[in-house]
C-alpha positions as a Markdown table, in Angstrom:
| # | Residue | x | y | z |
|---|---|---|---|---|
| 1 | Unk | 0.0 | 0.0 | 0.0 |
| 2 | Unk | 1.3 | 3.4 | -0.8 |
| 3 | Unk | 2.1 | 6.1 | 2.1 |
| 4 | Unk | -0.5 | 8.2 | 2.8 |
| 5 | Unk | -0.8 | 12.0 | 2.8 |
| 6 | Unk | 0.5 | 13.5 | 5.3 |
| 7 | Unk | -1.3 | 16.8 | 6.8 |
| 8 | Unk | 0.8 | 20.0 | 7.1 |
| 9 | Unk | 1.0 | 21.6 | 10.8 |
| 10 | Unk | 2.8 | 21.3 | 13.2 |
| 11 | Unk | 3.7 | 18.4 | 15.0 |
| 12 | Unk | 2.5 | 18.1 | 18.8 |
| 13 | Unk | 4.5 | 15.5 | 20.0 |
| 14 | Unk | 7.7 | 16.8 | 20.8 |
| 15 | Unk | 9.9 | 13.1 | 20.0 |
| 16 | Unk | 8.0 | 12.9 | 17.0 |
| 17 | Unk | 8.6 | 16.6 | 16.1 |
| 18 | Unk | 12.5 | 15.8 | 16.9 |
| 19 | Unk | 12.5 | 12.5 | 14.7 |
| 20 | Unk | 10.8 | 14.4 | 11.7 |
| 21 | Unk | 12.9 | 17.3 | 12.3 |
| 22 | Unk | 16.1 | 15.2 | 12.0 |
| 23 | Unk | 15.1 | 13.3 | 9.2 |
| 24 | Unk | 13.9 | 16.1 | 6.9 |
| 25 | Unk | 17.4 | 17.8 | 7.6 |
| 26 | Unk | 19.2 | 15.4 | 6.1 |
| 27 | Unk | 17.0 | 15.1 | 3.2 |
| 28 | Unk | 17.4 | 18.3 | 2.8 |
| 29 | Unk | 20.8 | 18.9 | 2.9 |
| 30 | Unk | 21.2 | 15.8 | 0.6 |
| 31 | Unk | 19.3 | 17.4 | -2.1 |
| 32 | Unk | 20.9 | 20.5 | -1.8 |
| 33 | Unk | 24.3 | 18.5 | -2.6 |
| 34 | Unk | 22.9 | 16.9 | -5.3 |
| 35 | Unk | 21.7 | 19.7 | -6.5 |
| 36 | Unk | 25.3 | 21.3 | -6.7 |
| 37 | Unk | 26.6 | 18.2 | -8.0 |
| 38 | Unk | 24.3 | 17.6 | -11.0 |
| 39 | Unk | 23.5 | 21.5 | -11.9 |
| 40 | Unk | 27.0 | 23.2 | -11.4 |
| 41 | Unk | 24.9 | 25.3 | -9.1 |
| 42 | Unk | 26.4 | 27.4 | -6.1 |
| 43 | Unk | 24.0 | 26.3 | -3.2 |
| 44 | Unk | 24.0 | 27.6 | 0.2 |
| 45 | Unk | 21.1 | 25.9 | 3.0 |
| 46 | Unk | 20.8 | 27.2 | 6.6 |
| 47 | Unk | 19.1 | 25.7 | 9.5 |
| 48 | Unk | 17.9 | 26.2 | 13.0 |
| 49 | Unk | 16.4 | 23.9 | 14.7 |
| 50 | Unk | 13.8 | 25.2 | 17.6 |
| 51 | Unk | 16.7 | 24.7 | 20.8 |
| 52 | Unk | 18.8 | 27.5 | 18.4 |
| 53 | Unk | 21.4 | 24.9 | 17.0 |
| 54 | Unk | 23.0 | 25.7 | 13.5 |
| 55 | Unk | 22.8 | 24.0 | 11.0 |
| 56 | Unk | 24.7 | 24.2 | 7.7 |
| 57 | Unk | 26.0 | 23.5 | 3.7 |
| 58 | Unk | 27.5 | 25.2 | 1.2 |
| 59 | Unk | 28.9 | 24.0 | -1.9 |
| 60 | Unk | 31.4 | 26.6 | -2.5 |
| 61 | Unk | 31.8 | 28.5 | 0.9 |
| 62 | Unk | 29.5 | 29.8 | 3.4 |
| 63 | Unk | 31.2 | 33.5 | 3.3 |
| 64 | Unk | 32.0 | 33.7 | -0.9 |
| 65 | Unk | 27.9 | 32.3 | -1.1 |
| 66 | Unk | 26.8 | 35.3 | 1.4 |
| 67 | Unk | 29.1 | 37.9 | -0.2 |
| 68 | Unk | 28.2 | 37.1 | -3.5 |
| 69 | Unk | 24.4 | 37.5 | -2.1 |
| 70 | Unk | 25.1 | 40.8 | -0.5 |
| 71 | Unk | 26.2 | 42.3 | -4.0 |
| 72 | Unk | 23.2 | 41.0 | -5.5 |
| 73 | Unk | 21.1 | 41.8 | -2.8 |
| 74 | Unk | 22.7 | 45.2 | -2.9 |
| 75 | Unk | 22.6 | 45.3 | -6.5 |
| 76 | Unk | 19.0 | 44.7 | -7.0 |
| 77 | Unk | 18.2 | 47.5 | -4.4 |
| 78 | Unk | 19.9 | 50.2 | -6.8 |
| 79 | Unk | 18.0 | 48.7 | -9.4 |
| 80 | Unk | 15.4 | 49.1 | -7.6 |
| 81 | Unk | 16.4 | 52.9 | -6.3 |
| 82 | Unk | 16.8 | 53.7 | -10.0 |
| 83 | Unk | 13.7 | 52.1 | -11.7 |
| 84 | Unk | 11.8 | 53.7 | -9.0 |
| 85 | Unk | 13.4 | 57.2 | -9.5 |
| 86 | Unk | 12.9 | 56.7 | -13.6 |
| 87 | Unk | 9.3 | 55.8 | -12.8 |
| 88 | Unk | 8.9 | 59.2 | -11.0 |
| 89 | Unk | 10.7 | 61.3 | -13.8 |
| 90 | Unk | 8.4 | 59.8 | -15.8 |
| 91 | Unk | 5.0 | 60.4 | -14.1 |
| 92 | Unk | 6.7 | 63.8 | -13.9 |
| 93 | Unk | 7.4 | 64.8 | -17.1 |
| 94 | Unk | 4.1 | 63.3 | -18.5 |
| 95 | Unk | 2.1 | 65.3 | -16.3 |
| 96 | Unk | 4.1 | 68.8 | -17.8 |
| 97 | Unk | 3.0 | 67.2 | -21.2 |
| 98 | Unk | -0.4 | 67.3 | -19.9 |
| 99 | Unk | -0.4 | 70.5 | -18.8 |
| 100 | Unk | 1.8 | 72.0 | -21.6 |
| 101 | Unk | -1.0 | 70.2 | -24.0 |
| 102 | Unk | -3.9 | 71.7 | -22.1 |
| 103 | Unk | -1.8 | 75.6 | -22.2 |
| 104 | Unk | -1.4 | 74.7 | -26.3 |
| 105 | Unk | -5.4 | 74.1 | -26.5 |
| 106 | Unk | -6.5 | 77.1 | -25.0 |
| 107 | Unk | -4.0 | 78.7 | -26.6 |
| 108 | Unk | -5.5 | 77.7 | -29.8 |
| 109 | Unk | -9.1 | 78.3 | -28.7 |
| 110 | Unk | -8.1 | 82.2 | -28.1 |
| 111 | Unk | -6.4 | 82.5 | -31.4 |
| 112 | Unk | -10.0 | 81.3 | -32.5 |
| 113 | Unk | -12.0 | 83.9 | -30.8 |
| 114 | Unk | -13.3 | 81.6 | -28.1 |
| 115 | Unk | -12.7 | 81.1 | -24.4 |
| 116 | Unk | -12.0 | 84.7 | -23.8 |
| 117 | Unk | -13.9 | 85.2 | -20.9 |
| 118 | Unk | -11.3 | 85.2 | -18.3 |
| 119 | Unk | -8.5 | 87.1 | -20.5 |
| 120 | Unk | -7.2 | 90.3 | -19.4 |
| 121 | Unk | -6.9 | 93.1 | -21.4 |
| 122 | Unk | -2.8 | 93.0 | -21.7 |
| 123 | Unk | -3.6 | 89.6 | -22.8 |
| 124 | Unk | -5.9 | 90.7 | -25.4 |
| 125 | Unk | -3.3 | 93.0 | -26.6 |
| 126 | Unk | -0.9 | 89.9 | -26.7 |
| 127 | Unk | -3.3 | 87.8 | -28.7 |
| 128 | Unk | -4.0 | 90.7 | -30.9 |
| 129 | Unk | -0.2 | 91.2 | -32.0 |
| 130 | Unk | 0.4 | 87.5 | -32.4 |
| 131 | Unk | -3.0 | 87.5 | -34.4 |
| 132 | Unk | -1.4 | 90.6 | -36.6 |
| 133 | Unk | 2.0 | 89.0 | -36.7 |
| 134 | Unk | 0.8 | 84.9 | -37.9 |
| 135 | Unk | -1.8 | 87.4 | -40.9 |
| 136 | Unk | 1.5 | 89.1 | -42.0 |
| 137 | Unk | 3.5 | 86.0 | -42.2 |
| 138 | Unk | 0.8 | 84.1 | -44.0 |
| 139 | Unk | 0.0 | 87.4 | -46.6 |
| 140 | Unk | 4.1 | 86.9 | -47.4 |
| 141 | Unk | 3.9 | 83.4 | -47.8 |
| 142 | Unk | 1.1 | 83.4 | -50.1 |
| 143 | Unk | 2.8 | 86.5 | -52.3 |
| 144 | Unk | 6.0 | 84.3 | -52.3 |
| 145 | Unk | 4.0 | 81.1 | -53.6 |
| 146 | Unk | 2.1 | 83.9 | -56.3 |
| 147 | Unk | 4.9 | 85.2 | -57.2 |
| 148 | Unk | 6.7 | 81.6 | -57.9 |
| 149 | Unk | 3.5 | 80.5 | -59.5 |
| 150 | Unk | 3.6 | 83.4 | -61.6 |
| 151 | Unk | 7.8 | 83.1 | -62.6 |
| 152 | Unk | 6.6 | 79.6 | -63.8 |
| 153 | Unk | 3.9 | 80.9 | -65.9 |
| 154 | Unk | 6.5 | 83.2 | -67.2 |
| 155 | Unk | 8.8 | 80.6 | -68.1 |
| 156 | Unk | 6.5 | 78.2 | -70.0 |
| 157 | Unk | 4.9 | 80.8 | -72.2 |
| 158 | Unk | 8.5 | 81.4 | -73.0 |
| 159 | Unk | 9.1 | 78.1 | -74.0 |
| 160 | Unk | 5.9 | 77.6 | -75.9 |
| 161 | Unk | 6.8 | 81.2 | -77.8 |
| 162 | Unk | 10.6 | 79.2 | -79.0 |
| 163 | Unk | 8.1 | 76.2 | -79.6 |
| 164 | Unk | 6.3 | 78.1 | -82.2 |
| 165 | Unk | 8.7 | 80.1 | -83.4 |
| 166 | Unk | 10.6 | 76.9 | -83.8 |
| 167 | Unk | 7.3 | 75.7 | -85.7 |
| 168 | Unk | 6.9 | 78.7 | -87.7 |
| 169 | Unk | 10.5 | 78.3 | -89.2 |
| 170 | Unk | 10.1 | 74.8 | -89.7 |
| 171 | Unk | 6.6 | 75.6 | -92.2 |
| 172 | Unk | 9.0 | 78.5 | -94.0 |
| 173 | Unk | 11.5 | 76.0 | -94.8 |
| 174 | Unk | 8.9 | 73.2 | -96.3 |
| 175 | Unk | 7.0 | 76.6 | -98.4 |
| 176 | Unk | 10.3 | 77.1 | -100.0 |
| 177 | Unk | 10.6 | 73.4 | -100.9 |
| 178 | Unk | 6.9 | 73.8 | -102.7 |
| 179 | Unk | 6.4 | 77.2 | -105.5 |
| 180 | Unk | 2.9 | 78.3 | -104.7 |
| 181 | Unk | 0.1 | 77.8 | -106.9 |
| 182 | Unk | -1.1 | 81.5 | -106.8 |
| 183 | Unk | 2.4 | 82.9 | -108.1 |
| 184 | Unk | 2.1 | 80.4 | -111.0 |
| 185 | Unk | -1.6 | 81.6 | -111.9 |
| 186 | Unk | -0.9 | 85.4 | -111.9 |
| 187 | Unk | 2.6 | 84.7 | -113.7 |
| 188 | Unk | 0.8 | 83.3 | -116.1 |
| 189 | Unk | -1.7 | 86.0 | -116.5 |
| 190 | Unk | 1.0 | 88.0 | -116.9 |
| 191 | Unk | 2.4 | 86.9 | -119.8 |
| 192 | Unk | -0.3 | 85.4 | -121.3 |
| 193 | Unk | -3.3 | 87.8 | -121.7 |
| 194 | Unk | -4.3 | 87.8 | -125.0 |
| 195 | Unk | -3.9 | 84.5 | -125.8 |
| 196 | Unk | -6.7 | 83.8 | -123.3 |
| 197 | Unk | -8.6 | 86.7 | -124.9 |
| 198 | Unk | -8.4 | 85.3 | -128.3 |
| 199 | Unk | -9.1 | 81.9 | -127.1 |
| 200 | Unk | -12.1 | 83.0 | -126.0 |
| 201 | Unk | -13.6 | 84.8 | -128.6 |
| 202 | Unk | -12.3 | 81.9 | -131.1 |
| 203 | Unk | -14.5 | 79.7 | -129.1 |
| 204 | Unk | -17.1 | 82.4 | -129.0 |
| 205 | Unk | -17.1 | 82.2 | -124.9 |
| 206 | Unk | -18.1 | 85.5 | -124.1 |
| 207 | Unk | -16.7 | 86.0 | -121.0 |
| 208 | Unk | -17.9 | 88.0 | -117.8 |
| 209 | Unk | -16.3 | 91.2 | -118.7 |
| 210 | Unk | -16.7 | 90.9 | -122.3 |
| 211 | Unk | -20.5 | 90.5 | -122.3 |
| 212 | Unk | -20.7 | 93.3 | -119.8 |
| 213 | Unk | -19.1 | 95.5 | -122.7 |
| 214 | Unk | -21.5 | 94.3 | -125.0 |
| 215 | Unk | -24.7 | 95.1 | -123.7 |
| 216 | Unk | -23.0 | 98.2 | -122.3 |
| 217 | Unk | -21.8 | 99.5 | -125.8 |
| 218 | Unk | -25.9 | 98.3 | -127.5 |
| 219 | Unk | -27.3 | 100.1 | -124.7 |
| 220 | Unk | -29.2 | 97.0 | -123.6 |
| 221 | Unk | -29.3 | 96.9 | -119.8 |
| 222 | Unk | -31.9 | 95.9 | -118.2 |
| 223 | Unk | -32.8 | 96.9 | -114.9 |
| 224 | Unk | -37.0 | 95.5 | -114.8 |
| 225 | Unk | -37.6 | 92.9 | -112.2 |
| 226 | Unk | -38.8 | 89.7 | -113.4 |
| 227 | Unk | -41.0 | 86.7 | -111.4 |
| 228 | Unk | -40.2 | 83.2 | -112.1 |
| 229 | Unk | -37.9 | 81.1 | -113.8 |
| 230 | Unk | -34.8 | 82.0 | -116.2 |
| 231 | Unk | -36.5 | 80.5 | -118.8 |
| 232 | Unk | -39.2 | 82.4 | -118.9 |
| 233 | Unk | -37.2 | 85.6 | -118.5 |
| 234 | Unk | -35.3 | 84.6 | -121.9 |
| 235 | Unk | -38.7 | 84.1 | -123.1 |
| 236 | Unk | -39.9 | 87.6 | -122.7 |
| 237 | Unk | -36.8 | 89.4 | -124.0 |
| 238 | Unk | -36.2 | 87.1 | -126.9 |
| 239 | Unk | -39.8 | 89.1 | -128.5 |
| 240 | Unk | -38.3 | 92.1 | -127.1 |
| 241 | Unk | -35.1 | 91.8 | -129.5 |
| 242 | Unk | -37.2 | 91.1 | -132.6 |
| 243 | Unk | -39.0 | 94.0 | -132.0 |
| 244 | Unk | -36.5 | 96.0 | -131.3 |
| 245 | Unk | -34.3 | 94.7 | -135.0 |
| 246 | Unk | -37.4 | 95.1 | -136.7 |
| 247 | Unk | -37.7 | 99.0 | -136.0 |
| 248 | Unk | -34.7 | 99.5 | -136.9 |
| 249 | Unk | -34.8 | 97.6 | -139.9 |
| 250 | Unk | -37.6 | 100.0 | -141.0 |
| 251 | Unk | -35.9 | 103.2 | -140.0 |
């Protein structure tokens, strides 16, 4: 059968509590060597019983084991000290934040016109000069980006003025590649007139200026207004030419 368990308290019976005492101890202090052994570990166990005697084990020294815990015993307190002390520079300077954050926003709400109940009048005179001063700096910002916008505007007209011109020179070169058809027609107009005049009248093509010169010289101009078709218009004068050769044919 396996060992019960065993309740925790303290033992009533003195013998007992002397025979439990003992054999703990040295279970104890044989893990503790073991535990030196098998880990490389520097282990130090103290005990007392309840009559005050001492009891002890220390794998590499009682004294090198406690002054090596008294540095980090030490050591650990200044880290404490100083994590402590950072802790409270923090908390510090995060409660200036908040209050420089809170100065900043009402700040901003007077430069707004609001929350101006509980300003003085030399404050009011303080707003209104860093009021003047932030317009003045903003008026010469926005001349300084006009007058940039405006260089640039300068400068691309310029180069789209080259561009043309550029253009322009480029069409003058292909012109004088190609005569124009214009020079050729009124050279030949030139030198040629009364060919086309006789070529004409061989073909008895009365031309526009000719048969203006015609009825001009017979005294035949008509200026009556006539409805309805051309046809009809020949129609009426055609009797009015035969009349007008057969009075003179009896003159």
């Amino acid at each position: 059968m396996g060992r019960g368990k065993i309740e925790i308290k303290r033992i009533e019976n003195a013998n007992s509590r002397q025979v439990t005492f003992s054999k703990r101890r040295a279970g104890l202090l044989k893990k503790a060597k073991e535990l030196a052994i098998l880990c490389d570990a520097e282990v130090a166990v103290i005990i007392f019983s309840n009559t005050g005697k001492l009891f002890e084990f220390s794998s590499s020294g009682m004294k090198k084991t406690f002054s090596r815990y008294n540095k980090c015993l030490q050591g650990s307190t200044e880290m404490a000290l100083v994590e402590h002390k950072a802790e409270k520079q923090v908390c510090k300077e995060a409660d200036n934040l908040k209050d420089e954050v809170a100065k900043l926003q009402m700040k901003q709400l007077q430069l707004l016109g609001k929350n101006l109940t509980s300003v003085s009048l030399k404050e009011l005179e303080v707003l209104e000069q860093q009021l003047s001063e932030g317009l003045l700096s903003v008026k010469e910002k926005k001349e300084q980006l006009l007058m940039e916008q405006l260089e640039q505007s300068r400068l691309q007209e310029q180069r789209v003025m080259l561009e043309n011109e550029t253009l322009r020179r480029q069409v003058e070169e292909l012109r004088g590649f190609f005569p124009s058809t214009d020079h050729l027609v009124r050279s030949y107009l030139e030198y040629y007139p009364v060919e086309r005049k006789n070529s004409l009248m061989s073909h008895n093509v009365r031309g526009p200026d000719v048969t203006c010169a015609c009825n001009l010289e017979k005294g035949d101009s008509d200026t009556t207004l006539y409805l309805g078709l051309p046809s009809d218009h020949h129609k009426r004068k055609k009797p009015e030419r035969e009349s007008h050769s057969n009075d003179s044919e009896s003159q």
